[in-house]
DSSP file (Angstrom, degrees, kcal/mol; ACC not computed):
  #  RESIDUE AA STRUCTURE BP1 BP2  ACC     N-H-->O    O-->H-N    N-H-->O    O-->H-N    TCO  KAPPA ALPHA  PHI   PSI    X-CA   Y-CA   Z-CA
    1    1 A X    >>        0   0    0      0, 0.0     4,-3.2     0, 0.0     3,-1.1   0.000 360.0 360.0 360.0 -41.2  -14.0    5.7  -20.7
    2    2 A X  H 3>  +     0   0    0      1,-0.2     4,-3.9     2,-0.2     0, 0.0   0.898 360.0  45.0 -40.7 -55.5  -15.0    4.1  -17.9
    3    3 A X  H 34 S+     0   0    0      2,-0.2    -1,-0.2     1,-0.2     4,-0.2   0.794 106.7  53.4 -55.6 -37.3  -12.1    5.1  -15.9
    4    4 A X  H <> S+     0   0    0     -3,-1.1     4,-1.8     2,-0.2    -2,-0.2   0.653 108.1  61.9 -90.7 -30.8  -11.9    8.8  -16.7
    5    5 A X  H  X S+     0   0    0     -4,-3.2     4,-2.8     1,-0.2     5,-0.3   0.912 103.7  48.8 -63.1 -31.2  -15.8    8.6  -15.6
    6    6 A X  H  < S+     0   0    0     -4,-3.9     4,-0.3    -5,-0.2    -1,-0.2   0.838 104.7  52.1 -67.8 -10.0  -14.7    7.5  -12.3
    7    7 A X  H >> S+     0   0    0      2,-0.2     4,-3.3    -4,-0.2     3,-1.4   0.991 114.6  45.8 -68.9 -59.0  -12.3   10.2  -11.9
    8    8 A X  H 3X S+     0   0    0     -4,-1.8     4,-6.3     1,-0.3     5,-0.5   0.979 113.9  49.0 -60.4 -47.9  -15.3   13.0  -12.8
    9    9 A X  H 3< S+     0   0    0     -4,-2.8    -1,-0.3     1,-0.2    -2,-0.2   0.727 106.4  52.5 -72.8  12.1  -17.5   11.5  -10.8
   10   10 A X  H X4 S+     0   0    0     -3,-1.4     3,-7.5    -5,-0.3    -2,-0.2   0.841 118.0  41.2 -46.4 -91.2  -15.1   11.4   -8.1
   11   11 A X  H 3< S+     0   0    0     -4,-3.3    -2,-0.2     1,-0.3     6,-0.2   0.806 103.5  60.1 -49.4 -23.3  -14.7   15.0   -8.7
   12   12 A X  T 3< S+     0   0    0     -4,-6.3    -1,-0.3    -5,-0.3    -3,-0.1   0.815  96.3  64.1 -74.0  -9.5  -17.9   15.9   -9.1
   13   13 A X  S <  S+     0   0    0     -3,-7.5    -2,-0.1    -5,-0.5    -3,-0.1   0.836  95.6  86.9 -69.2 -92.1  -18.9   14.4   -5.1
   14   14 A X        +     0   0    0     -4,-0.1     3,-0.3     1,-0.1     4,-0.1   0.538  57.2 178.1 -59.3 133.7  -16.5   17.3   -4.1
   15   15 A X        +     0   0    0      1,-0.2    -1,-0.1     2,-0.1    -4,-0.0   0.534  67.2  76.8-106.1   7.1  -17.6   20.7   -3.6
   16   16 A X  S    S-     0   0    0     45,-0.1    -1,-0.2     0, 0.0    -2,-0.1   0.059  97.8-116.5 -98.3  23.3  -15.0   22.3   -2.7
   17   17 A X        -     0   0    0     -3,-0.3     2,-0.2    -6,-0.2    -2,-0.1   0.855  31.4-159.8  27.2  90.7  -13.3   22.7   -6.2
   18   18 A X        -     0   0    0     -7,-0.1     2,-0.3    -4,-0.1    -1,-0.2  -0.358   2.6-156.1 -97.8 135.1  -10.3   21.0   -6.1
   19   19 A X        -     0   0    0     -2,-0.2    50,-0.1     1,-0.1     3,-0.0  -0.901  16.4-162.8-126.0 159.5   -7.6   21.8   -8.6
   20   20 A X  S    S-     0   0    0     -2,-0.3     2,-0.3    52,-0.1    -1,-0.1   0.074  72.5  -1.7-117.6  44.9   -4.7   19.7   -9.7
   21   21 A X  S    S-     0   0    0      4,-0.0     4,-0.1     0, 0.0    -2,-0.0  -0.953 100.8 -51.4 176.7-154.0   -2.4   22.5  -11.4
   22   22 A X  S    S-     0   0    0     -2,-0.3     2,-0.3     2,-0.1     3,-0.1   0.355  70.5 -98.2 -96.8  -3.0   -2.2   25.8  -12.0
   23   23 A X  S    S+     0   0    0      1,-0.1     2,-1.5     0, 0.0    -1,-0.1  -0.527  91.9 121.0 102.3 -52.3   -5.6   26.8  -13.9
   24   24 A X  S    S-     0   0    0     -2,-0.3    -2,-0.1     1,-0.1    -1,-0.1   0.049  70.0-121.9 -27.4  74.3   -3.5   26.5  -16.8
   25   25 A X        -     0   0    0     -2,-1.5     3,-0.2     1,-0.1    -1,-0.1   0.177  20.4-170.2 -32.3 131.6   -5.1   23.7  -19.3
   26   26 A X    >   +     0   0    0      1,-0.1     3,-0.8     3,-0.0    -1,-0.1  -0.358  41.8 138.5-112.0  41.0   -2.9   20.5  -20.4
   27   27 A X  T 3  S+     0   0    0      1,-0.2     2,-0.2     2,-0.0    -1,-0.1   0.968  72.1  44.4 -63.4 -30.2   -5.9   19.7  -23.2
   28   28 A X  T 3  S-     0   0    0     -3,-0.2    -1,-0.2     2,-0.0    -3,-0.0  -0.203  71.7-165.4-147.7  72.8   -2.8   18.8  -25.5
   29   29 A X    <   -     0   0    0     -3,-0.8     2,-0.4    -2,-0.2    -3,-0.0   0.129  12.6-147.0  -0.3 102.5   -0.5   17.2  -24.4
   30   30 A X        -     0   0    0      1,-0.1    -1,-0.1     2,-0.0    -2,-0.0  -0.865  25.6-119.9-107.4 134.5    2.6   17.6  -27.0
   31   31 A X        -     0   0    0     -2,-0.4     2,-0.5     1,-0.0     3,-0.1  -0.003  33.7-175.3 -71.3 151.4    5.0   14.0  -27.2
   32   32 A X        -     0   0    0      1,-0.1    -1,-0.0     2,-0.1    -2,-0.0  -0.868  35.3-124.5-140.8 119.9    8.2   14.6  -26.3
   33   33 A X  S    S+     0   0    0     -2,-0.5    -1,-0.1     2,-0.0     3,-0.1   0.765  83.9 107.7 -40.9 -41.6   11.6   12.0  -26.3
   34   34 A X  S    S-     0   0    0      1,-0.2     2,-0.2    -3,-0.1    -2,-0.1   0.208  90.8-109.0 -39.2 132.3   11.9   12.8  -22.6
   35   35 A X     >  -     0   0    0      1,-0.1     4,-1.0     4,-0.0     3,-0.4  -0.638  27.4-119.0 -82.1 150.7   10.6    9.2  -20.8
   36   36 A X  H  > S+     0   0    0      1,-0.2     4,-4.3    -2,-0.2     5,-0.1   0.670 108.6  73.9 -66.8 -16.6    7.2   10.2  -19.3
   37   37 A X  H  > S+     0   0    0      2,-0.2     4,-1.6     3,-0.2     5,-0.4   0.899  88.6  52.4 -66.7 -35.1    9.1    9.1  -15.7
   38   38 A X  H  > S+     0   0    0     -3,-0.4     4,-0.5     2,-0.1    -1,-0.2   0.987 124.7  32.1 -72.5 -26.2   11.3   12.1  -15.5
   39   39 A X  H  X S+     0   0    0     -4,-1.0     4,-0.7     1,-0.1    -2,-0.2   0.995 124.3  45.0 -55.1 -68.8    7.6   14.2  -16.0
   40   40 A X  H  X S+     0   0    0     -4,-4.3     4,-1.8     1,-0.2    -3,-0.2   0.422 101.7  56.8 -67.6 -22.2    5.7   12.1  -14.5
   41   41 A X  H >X S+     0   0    0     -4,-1.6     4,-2.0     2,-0.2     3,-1.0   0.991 113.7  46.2 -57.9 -67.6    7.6   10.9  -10.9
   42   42 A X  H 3X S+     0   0    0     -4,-0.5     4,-1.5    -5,-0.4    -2,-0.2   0.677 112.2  51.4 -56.6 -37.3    7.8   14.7   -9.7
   43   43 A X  H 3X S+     0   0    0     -4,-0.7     4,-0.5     2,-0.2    -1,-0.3   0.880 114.0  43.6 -52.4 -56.4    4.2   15.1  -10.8
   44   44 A X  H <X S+     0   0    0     -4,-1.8     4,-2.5    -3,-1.0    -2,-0.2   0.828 107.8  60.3 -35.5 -70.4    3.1   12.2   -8.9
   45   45 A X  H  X S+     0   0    0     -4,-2.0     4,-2.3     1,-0.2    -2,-0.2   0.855 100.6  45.8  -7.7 -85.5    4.9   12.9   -6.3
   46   46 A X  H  < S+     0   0    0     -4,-1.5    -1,-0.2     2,-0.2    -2,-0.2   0.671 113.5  53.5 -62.6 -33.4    3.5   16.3   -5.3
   47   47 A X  H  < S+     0   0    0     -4,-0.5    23,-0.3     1,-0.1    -2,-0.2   0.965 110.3  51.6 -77.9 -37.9   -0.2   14.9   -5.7
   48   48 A X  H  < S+     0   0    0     -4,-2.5    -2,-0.2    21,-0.1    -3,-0.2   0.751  86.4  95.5 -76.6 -42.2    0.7   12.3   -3.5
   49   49 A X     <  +     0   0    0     -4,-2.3     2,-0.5    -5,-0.1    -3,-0.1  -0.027  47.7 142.9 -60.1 142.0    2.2   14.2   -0.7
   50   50 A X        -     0   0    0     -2,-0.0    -2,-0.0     3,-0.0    -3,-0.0  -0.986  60.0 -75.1-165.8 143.8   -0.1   14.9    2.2
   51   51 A X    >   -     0   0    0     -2,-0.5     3,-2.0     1,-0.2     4,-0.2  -0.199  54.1-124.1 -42.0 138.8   -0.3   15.2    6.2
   52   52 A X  T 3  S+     0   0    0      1,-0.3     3,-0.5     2,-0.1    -1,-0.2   0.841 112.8  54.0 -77.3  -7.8   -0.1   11.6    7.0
   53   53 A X  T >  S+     0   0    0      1,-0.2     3,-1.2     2,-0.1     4,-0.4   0.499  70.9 111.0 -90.0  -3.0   -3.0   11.9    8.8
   54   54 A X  T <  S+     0   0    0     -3,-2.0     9,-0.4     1,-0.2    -1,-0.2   0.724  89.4  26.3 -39.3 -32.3   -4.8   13.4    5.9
   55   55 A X  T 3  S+     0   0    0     -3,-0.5     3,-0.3    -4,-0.2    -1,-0.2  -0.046  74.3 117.5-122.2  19.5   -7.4    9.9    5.4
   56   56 A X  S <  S+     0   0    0     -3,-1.2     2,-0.5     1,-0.3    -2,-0.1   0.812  85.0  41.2 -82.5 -37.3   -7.3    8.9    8.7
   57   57 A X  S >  S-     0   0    0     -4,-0.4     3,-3.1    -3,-0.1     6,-0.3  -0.793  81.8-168.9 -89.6  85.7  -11.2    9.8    8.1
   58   58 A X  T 3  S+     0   0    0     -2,-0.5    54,-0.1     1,-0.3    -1,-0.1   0.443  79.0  49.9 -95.9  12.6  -11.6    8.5    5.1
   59   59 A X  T 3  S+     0   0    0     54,-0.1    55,-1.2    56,-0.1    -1,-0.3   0.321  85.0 106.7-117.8  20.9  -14.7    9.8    4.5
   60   60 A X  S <> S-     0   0    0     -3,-3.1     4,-1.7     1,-0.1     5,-0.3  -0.540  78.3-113.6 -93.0 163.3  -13.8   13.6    5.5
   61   61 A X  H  > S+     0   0    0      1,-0.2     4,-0.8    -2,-0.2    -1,-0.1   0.673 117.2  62.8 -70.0 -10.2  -13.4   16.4    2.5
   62   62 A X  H  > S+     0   0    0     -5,-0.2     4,-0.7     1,-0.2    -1,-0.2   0.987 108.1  33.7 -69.2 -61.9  -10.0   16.5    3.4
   63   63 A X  H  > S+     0   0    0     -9,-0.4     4,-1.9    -6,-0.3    -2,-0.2   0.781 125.5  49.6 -53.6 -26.9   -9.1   12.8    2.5
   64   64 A X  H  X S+     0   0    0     -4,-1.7     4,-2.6     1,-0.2    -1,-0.2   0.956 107.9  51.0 -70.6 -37.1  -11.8   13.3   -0.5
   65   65 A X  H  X S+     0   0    0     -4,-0.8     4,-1.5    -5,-0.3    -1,-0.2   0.791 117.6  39.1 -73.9 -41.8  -10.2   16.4   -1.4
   66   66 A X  H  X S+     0   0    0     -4,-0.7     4,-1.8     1,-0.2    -1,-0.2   0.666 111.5  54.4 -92.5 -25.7   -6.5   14.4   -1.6
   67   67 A X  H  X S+     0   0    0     -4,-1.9     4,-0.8     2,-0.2    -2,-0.3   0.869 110.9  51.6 -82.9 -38.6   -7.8   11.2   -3.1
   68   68 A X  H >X S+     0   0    0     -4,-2.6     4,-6.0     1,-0.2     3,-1.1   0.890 105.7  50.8 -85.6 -55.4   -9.2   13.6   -5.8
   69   69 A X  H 3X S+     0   0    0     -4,-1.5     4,-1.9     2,-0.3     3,-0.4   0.926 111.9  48.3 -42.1 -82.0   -6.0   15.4   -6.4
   70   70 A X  H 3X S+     0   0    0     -4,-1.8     4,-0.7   -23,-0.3    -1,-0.3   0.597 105.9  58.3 -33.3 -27.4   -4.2   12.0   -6.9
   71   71 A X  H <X S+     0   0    0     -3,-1.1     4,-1.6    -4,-0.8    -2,-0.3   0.764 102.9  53.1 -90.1 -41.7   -7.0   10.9   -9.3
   72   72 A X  H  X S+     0   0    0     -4,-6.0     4,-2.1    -3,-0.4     5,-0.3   0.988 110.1  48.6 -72.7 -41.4   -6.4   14.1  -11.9
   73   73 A X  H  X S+     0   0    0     -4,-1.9     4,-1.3     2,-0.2    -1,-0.2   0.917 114.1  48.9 -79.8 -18.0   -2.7   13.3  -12.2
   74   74 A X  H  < S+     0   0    0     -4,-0.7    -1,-0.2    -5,-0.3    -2,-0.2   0.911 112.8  42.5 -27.3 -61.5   -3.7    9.9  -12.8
   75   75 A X  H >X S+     0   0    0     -4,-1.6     3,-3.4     1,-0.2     4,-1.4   0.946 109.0  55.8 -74.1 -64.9   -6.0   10.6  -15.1
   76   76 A X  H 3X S+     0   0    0     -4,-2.1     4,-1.1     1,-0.4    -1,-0.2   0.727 108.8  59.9 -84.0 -19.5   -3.7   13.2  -16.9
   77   77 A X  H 3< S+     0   0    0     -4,-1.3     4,-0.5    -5,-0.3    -1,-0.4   0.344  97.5  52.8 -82.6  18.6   -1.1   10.1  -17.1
   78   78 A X  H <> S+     0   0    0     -3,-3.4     4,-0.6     2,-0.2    -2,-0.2   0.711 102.3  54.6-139.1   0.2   -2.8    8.1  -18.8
   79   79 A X  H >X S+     0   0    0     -4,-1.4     4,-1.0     2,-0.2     3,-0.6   0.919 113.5  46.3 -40.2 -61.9   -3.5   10.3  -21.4
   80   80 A X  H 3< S+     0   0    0     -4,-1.1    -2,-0.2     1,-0.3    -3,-0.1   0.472 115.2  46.4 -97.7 -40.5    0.1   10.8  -21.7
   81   81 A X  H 34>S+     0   0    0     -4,-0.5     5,-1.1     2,-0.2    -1,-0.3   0.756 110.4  53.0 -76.0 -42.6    0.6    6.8  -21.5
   82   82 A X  H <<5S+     0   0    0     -3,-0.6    -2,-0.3    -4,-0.6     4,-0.1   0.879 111.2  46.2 -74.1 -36.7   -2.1    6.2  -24.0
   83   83 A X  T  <5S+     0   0    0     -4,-1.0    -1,-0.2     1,-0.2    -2,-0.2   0.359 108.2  56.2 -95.0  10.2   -0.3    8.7  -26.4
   84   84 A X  T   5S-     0   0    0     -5,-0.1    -1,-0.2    -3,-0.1    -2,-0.2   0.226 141.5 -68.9 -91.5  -2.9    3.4    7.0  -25.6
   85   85 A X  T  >5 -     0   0    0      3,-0.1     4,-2.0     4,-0.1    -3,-0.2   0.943  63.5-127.5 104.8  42.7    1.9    3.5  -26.9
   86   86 A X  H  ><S-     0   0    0     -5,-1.1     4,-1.3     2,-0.2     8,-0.2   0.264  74.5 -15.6 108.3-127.6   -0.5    2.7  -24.3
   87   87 A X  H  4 S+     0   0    0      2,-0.2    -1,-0.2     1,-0.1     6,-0.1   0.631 126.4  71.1 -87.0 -17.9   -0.1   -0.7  -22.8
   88   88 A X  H  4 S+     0   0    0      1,-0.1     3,-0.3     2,-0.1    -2,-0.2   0.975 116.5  26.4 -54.2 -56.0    2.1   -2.1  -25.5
   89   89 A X  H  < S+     0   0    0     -4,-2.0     2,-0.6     1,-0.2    -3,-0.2   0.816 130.7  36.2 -40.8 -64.0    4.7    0.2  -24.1
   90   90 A X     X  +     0   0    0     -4,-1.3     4,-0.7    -9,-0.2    -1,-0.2  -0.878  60.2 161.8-128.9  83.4    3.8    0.7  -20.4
   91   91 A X  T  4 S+     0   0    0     -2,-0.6    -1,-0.1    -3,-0.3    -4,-0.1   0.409  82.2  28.5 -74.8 -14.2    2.3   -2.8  -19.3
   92   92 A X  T  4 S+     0   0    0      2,-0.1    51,-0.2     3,-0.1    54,-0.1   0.094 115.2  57.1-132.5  14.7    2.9   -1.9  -15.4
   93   93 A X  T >> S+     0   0    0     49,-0.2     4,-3.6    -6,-0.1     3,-0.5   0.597 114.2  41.7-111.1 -31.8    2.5    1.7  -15.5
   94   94 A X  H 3X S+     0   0    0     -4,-0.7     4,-1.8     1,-0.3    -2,-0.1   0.725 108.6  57.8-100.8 -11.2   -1.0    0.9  -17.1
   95   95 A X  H 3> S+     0   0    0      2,-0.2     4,-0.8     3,-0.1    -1,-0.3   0.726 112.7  46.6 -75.2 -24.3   -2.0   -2.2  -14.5
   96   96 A X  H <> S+     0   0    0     -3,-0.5     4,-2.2     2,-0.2    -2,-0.2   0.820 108.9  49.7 -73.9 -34.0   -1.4    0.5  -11.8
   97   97 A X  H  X S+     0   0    0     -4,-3.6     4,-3.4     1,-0.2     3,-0.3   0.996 110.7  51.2 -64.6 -54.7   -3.5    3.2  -13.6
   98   98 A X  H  X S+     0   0    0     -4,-1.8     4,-2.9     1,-0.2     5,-0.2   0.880 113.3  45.5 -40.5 -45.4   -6.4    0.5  -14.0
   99   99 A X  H  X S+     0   0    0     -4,-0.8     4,-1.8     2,-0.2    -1,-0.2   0.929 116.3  45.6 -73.0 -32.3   -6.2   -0.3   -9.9
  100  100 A X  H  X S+     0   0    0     -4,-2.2     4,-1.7    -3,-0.3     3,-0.3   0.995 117.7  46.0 -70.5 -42.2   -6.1    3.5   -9.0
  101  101 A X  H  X S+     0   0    0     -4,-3.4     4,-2.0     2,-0.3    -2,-0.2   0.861 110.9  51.1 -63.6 -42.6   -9.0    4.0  -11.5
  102  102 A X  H  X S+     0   0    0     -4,-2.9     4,-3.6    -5,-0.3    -1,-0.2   0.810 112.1  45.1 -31.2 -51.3  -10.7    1.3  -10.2
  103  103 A X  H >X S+     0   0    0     -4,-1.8     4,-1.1    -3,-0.3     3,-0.9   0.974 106.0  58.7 -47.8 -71.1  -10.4    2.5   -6.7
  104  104 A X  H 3X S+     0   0    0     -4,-1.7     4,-1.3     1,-0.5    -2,-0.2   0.745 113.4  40.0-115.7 -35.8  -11.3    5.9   -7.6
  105  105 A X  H >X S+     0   0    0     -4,-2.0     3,-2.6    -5,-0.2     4,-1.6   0.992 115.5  55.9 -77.7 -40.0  -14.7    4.2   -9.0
  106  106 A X  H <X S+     0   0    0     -4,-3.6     4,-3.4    -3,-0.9    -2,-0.2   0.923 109.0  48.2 -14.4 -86.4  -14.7    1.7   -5.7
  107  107 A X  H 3<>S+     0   0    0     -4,-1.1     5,-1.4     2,-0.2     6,-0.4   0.440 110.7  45.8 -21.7 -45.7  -14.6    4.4   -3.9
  108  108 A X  H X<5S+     0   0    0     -3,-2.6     3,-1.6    -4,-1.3     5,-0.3   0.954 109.8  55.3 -53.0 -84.3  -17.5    6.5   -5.7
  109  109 A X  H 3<5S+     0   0    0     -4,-1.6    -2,-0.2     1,-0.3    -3,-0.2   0.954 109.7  45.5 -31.2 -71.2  -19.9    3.6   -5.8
  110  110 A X  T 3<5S-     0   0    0     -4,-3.4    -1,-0.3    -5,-0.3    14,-0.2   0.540 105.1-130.7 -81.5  42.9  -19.8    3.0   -2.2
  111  111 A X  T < 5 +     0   0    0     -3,-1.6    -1,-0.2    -5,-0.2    -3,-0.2   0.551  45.5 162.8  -3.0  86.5  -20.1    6.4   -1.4
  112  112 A X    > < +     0   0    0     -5,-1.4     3,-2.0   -54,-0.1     6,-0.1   0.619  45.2 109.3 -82.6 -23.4  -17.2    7.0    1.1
  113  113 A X  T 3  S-     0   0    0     -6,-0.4   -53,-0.1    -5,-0.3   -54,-0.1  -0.283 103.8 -11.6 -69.0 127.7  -17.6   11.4    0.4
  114  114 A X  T 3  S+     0   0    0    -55,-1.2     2,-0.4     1,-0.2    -1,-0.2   0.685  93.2 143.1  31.6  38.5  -19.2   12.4    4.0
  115  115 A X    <   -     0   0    0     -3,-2.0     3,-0.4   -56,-0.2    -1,-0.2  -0.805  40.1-158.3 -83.1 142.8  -20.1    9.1    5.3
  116  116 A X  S    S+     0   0    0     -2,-0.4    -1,-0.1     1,-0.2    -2,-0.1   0.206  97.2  44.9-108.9  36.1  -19.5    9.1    9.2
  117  117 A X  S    S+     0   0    0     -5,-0.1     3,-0.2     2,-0.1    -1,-0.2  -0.069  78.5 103.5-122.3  17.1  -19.3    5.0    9.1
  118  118 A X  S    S+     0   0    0     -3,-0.4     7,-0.3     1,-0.2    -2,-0.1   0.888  81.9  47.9 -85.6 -14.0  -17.1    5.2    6.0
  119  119 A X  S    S+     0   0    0     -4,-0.1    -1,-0.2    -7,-0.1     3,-0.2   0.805  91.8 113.5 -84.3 -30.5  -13.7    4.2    8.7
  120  120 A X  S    S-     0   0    0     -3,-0.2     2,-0.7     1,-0.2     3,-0.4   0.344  80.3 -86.4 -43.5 163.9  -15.8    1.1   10.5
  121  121 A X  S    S+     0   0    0      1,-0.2    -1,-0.2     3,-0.1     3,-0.1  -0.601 124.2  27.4 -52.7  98.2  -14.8   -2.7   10.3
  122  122 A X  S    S+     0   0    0     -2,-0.7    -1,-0.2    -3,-0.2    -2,-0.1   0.151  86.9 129.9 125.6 -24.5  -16.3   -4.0    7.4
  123  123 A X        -     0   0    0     -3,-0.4    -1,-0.2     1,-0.1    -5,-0.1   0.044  43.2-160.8  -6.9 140.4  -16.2   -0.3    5.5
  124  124 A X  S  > S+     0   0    0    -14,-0.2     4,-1.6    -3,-0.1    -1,-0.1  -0.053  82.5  81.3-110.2  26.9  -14.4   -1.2    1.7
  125  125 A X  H  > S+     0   0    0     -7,-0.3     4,-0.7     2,-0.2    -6,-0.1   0.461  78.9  48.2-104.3  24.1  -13.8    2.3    1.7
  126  126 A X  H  > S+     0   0    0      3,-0.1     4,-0.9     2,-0.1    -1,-0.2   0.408 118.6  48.1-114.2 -12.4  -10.5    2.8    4.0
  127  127 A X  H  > S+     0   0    0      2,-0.1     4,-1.2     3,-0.1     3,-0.4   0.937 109.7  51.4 -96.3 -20.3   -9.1   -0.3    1.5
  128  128 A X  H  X S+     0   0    0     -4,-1.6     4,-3.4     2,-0.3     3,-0.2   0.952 117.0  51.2 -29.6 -64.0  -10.7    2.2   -1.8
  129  129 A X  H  X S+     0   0    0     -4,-0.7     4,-2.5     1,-0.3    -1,-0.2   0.855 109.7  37.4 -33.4 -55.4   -8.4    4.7    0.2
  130  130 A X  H  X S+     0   0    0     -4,-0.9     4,-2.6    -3,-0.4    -1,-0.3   0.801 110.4  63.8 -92.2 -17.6   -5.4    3.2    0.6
  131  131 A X  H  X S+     0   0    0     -4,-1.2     4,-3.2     2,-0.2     5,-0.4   0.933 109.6  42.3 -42.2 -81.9   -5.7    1.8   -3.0
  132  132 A X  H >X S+     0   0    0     -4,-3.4     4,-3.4     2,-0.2     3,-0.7   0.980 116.2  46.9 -34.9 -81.7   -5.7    5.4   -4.4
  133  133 A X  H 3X S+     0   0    0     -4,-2.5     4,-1.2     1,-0.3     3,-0.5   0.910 115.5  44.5 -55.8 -54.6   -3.0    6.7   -2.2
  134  134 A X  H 3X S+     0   0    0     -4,-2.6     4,-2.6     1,-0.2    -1,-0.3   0.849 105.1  59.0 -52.5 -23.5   -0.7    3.8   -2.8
  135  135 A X  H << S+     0   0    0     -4,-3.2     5,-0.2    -3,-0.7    -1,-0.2   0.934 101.5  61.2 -68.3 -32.6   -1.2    3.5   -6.6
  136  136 A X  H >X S+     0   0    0     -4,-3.4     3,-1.4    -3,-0.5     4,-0.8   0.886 109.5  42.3 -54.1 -74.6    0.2    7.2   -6.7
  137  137 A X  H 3X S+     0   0    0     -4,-1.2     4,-0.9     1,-0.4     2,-0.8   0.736 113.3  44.4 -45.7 -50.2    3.1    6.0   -5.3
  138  138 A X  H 3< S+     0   0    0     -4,-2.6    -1,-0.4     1,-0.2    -2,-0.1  -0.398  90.8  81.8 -90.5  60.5    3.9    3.1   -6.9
  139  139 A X  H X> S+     0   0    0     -3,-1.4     3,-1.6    -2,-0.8     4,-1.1   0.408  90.3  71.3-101.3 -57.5    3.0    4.6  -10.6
  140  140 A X  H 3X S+     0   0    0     -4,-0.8     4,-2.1     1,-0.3    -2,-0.2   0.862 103.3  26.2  19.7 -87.7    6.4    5.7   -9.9
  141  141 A X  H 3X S+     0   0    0     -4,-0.9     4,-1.0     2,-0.2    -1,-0.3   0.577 116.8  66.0 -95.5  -1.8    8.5    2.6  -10.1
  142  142 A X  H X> S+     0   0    0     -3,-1.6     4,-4.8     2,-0.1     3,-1.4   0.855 108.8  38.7 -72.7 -76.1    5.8    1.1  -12.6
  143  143 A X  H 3X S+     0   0    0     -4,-1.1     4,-0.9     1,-0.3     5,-0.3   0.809 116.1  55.4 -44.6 -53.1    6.6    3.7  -15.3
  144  144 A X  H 3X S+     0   0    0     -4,-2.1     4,-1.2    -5,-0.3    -1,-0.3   0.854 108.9  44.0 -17.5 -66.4   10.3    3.3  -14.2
  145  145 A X  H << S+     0   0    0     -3,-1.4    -2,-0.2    -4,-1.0    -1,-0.2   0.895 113.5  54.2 -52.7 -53.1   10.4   -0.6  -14.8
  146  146 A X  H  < S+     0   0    0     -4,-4.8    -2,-0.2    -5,-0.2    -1,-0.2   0.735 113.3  39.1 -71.6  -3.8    8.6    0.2  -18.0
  147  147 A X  H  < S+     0   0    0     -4,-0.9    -1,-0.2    -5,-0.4    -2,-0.2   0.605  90.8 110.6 -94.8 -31.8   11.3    2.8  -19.3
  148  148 A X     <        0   0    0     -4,-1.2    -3,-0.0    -5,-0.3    -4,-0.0  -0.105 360.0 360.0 -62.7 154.1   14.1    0.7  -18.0
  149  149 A X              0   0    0      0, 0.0    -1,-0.2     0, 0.0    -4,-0.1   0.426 360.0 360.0 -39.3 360.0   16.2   -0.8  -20.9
């Protein structure tokens, strides 16, 4: 639970009402044979993509706004992971979710959303940042590893 709180409060800093889909609701999630990588990469993917320069402030609504994005398909995998057999199953897809989620709370707690020191030396929110953005990416090739034969 702990984890899915960091996401809302994540989302709740933001006011600018960030959506991660199409307004359409994914409350139930139906199992499917399909490995959760051919869903999930593309998914990933697309939250993940961003101006590179997007976090360069890592305390601007833009970066907040992107980290956020990345944190609901997170979140909506690991629903999706929990109901494909959790960690028994996906042992490196679900050590990635834990570091992004971690982040995502990192990141809350030292409250990065519209700091204008949050970029300084000594900051932990530019490594919160990159923490987020990289776990998108590499949830990728964790879920990969964990499908492969």
């Amino acid at each position: 639970m702990r984890r899915t709180t960091a996401t809302v409060v994540l989302v709740a800093l933001l006011t600018a009402g960030c959506s991660s889909g199409d307004g359409k609701a994914d409350a139930k999630p139906t199992p499917t044979t399909a490995k959760l990588s051919t869903k999930w990469g593309p998914k990933l993917d697309t939250a993940t993509e961003a101006d590179a320069a997007v976090c360069n402030q890592v305390g601007d609504q833009a970066c907040a706004e992107h980290l956020t994005d990345i944190a609901l398909v997170v979140g909506d995998l690991e629903r999706a992971v929990n109901e494909a057999g959790g960690s028994a199953k996906y042992p490196r897809t679900t050590a990635e979710i834990s570091k992004v989620n971690d982040a995502v709370q990192a990141y809350t707690d030292h409250e990065c959303l519209g700091d204008e020191n949050a970029g300084i030396e000594g900051s932990p929110c530019p490594d919160d940042a990159q923490t987020i953005l990289t776990g998108g990416k590499t949830l990728t090739l964790a879920l990969q590893a964990d499908e492969a034969p």
